[in-house]
C-alpha positions in Angstrom: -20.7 10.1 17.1 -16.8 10.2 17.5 -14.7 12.3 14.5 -11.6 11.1 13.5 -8.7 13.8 11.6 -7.0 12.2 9.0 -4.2 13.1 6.6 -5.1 11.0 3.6 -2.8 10.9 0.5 -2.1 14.7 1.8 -5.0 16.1 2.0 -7.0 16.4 5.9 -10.2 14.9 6.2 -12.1 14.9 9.2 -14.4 11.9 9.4 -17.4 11.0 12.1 -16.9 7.1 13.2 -19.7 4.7 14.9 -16.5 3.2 16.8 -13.1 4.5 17.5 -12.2 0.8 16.9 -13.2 1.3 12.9 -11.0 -0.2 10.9 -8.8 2.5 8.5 -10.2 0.6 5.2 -13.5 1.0 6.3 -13.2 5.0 6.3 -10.6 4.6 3.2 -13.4 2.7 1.2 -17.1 3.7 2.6 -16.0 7.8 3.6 -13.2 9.1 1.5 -14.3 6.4 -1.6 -10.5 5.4 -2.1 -10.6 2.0 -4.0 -6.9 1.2 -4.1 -6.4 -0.5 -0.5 -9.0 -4.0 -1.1 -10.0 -6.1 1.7 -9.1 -9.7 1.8 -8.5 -11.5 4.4 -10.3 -8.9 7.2 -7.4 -10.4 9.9 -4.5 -8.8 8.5 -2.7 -11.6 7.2 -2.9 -11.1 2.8 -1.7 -7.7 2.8 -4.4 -6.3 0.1 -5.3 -3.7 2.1 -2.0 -2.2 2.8 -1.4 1.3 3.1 1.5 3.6 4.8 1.0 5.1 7.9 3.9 7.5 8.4 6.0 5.4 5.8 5.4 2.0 7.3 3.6 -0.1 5.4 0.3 -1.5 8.0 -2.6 -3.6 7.4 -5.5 -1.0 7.2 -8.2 -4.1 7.9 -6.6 -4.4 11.5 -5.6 -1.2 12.5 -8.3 1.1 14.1 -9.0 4.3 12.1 -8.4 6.6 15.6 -4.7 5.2 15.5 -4.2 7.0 12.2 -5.5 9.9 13.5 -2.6 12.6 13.2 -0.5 10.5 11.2 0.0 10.4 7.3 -1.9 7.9 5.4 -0.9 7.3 2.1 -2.7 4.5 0.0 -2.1 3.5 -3.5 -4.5 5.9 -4.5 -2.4 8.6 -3.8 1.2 7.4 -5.1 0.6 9.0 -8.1 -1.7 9.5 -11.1 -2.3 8.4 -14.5 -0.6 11.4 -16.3 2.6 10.7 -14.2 2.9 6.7 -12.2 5.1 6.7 -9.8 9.1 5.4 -10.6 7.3 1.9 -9.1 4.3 2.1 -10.9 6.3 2.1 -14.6 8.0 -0.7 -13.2 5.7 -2.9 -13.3 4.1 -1.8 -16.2 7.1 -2.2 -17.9 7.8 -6.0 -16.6 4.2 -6.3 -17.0 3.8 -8.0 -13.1 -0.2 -7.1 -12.9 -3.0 -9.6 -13.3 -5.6 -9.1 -11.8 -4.1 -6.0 -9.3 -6.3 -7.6 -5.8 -3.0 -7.8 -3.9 -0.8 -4.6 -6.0 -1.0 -2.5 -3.0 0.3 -4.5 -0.5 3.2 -5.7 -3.2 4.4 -2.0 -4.5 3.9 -0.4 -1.0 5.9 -3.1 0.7 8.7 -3.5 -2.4 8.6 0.8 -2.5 9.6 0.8 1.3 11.9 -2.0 0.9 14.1 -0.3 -1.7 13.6 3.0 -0.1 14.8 2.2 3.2 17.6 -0.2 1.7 18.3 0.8 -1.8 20.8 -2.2 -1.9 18.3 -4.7 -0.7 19.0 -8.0 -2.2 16.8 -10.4 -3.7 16.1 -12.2 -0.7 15.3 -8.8 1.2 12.9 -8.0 -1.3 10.9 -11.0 -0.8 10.9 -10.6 2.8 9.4 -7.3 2.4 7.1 -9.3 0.5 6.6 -12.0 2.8 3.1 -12.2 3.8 1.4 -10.5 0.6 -1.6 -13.2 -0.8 -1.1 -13.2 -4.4 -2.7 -15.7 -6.8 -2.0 -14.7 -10.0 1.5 -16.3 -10.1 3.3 -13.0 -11.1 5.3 -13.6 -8.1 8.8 -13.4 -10.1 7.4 -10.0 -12.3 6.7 -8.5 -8.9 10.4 -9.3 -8.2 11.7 -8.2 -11.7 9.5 -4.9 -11.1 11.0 -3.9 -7.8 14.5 -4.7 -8.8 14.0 -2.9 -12.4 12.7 0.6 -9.9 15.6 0.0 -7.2 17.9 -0.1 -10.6 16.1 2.9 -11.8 16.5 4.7 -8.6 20.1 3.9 -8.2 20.8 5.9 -11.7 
């Protein structure tokens, strides 16, 4: 059985695969019992399952678990914790933009790297870094509210 090395919301697990070809949320999920990252769609196209793989924001349902191998993963899990959210995290608490959290870790990883890479991203930028993220709950304009209330908060 192949072994995989990963470096998972930093800390280096080393994992034994039935296929190379694995997807990354199935070792996330059924090996190193990370619940943020959900699968959706299975085909890469709701963005529930998004994680960071070096600071990109990837579809973990799509993307083989051997490609990550070497590479930093970091999931939703590992952003922050209770005692102290991530600047993102309090955001949308405080514009209250969760319902039912399914798609969350598509939306903050995606609006996170948005802002990061562009910390004068405008509107329209931020829902393209949002473009392609499944979300049901009609929080939609929260979500918005929530990214622009952390890129604010980052800017002071």
């Amino acid at each position: 059985m192949p072994a995989v090395t990963l470096r998972v919301n930093g800390e280096s697990h080393t994992v034994n695969v039935d296929d190379l070809e694995m997807p990354l949320l199935y070792v996330l999920h059924e090996d190193l019992k990370l619940n943020g990252p959900k699968f959706g769609c299975g085909l890469g196209q709701c963005g529930a399952c998004t994680v960071l793989l070096d600071g990109e924001p990837i579809r973990s349902c799509i993307t083989p678990a051997s490609d990550a191998s070497g590479k930093n993963v970091l999931t939703i899990d590992g952003l922050a914790t209770a005692a102290g959210p991530h600047p993102i995290q309090t955001a949308f608490v405080g514009e209250q933009a969760v319902q039912c959290g399914y798609c969350l870790s598509g939306v903050i990883l995606y609006g996170m790297t948005t802002v990061d890479k562009n910390p004068n991203a405008t509107e329209a930028e931020i829902l393209k870094g949002m473009d392609g993220i499944l979300c049901r709950c009609c929080t939609h304009s929260r979500m918005v509210a929530a990214i622009k209330r952390y890129q604010q908060e980052k800017r002071a």
